[in-house]
C-alpha positions in Angstrom: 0.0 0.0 0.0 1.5 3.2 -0.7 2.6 6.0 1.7 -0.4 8.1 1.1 -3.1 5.4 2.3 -0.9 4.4 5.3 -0.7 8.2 6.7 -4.4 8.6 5.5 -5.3 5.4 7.7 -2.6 6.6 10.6 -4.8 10.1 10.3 -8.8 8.4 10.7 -7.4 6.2 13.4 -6.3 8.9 15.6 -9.9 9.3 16.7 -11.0 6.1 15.5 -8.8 3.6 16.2 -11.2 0.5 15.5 -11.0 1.2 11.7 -9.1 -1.5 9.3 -7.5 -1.5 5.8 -9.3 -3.4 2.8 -8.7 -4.0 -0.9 -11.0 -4.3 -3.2 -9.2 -5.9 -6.3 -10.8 -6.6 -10.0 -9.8 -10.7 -10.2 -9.7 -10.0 -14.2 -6.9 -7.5 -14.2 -5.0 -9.1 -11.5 -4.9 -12.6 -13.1 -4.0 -10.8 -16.3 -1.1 -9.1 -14.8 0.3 -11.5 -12.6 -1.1 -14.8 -14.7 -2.8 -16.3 -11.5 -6.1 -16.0 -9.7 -7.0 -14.8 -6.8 -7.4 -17.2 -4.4 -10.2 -17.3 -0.6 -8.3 -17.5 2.1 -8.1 -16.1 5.9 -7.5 -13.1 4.8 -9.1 -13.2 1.2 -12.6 -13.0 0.0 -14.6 -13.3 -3.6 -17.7 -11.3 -3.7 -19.2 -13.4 -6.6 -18.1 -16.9 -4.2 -21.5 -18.2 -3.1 -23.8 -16.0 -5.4 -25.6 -17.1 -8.5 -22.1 -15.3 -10.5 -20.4 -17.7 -8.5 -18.4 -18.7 -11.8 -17.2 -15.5 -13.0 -15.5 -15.3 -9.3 -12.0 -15.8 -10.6 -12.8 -12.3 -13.0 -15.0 -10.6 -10.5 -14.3 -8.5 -7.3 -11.8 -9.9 -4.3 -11.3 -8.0 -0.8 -8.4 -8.3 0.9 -7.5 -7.6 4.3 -4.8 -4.8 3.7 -2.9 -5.1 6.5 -2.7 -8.9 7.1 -3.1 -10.5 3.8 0.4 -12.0 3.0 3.3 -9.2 2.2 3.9 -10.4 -1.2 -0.3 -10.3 -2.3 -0.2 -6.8 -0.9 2.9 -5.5 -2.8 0.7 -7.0 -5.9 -1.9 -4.8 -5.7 -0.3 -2.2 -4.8 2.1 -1.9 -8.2 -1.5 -3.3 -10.0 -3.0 -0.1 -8.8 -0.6 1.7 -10.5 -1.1 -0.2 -13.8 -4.8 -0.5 -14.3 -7.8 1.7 -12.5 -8.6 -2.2 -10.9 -7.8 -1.6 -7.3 -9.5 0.4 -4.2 -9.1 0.9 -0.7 -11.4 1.1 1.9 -11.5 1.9 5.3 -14.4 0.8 8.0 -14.9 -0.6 11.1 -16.6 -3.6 9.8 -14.0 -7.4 10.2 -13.5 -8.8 6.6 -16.3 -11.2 6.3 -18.7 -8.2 7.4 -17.3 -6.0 4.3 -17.7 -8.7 2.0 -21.1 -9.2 2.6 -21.4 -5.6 3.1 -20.2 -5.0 -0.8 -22.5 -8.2 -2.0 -25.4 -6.2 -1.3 -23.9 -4.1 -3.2 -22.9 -5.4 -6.5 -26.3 -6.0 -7.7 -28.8 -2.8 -7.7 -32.3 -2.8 -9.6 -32.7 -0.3 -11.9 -35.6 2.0 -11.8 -38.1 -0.3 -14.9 -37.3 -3.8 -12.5 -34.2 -4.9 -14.5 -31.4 -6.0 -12.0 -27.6 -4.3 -13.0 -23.9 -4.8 -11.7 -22.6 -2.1 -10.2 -19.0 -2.5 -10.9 -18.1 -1.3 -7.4 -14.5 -2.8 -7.8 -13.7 -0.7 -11.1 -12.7 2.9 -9.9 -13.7 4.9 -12.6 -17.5 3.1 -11.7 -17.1 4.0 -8.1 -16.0 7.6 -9.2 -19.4 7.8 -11.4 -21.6 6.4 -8.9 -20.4 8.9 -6.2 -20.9 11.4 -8.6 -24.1 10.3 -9.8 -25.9 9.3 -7.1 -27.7 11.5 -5.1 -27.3 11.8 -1.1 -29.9 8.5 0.1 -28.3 6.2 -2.6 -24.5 7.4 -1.4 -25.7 6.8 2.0 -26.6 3.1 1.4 -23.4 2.7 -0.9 -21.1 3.7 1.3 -22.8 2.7 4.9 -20.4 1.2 7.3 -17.2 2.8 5.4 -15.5 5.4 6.7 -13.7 6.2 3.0 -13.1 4.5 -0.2 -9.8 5.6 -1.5 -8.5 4.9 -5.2 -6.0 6.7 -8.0 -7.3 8.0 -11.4 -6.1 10.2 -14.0 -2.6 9.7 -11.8 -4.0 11.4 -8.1 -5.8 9.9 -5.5 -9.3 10.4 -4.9 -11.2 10.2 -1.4 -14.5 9.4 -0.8 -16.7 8.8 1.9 -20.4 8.8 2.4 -20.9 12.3 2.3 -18.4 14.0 0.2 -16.6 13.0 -2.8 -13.4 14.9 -2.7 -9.8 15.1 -4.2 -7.0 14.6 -2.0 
């Protein structure tokens, strides 16, 4: 993780010291770059594991626990972010298996004539259009129980939490 997200993290827990580090990482791009799939572990989860999208899991989103994942996994995405707008950080309260199922609910959203839609929550540019886009009641239930989502695009890093969307 870089320098910016550890002092950023340092910063929130300060006055919050509960909070915890997560990645959300696009399986596609990271099996791309580093020719091998994400894999559930301890520290490890795929949002599509145990949904009916269960088999694009190896493509879809995977959170990682950013602090305790293993060293090399997090240097990974870390130089991935870098590459490809495929990587995001969050920070919340919320243990890993309470985030993943937080983001589940997430991933699917029904569109305003009944149809169901993916919100690519995992894809930075998609975050940075739905925080944009939506107004305050659908960025409340996006981003409840996160304290921020942090990611880089068009090279500087972005903050956003559930009330602001801000450059940092």
């Amino acid at each position: 993780m870089s320098a910016d997200i550890q002092q950023r993290l340092a910063q929130l827990r300060s006055t919050m010291p509960q909070l915890k580090l997560y990645a959300l990482v696009d399986g596609f791009h990271y099996q791309a770059h580093y020719e091998q799939a994400l894999e559930e572990d301890t520290h490890v989860r795929g949002l599509f594991l145990g949904t009916v999208d269960a088999h694009l899991a190896p493509s879809g989103p995977w959170l990682l626990d950013g602090e305790s994942a293993p060293a090399d996994l997090r240097s990974n995405v870390a130089k991935l972010e870098t590459k490809t707008p495929s990587v995001s950080w969050l920070i919340s309260a919320m243990d890993l298996d309470g985030m993943a199922a937080t983001l589940q609910a997430r991933v699917q959203v029904e569109l305003p004539d009944g149809r169901l839609a993916l919100l690519r929550l995992w894809d930075p540019r998609a975050l940075a259009n739905a925080a944009r886009d939506f107004d305050e009641a659908q960025r409340q239930y996006l981003f409840e129980g996160i304290t921020e989502w942090l990611f880089f695009m068009d090279g500087r890093r972005l903050r956003i939490g559930r009330h602001h969307a801000q450059n940092h």
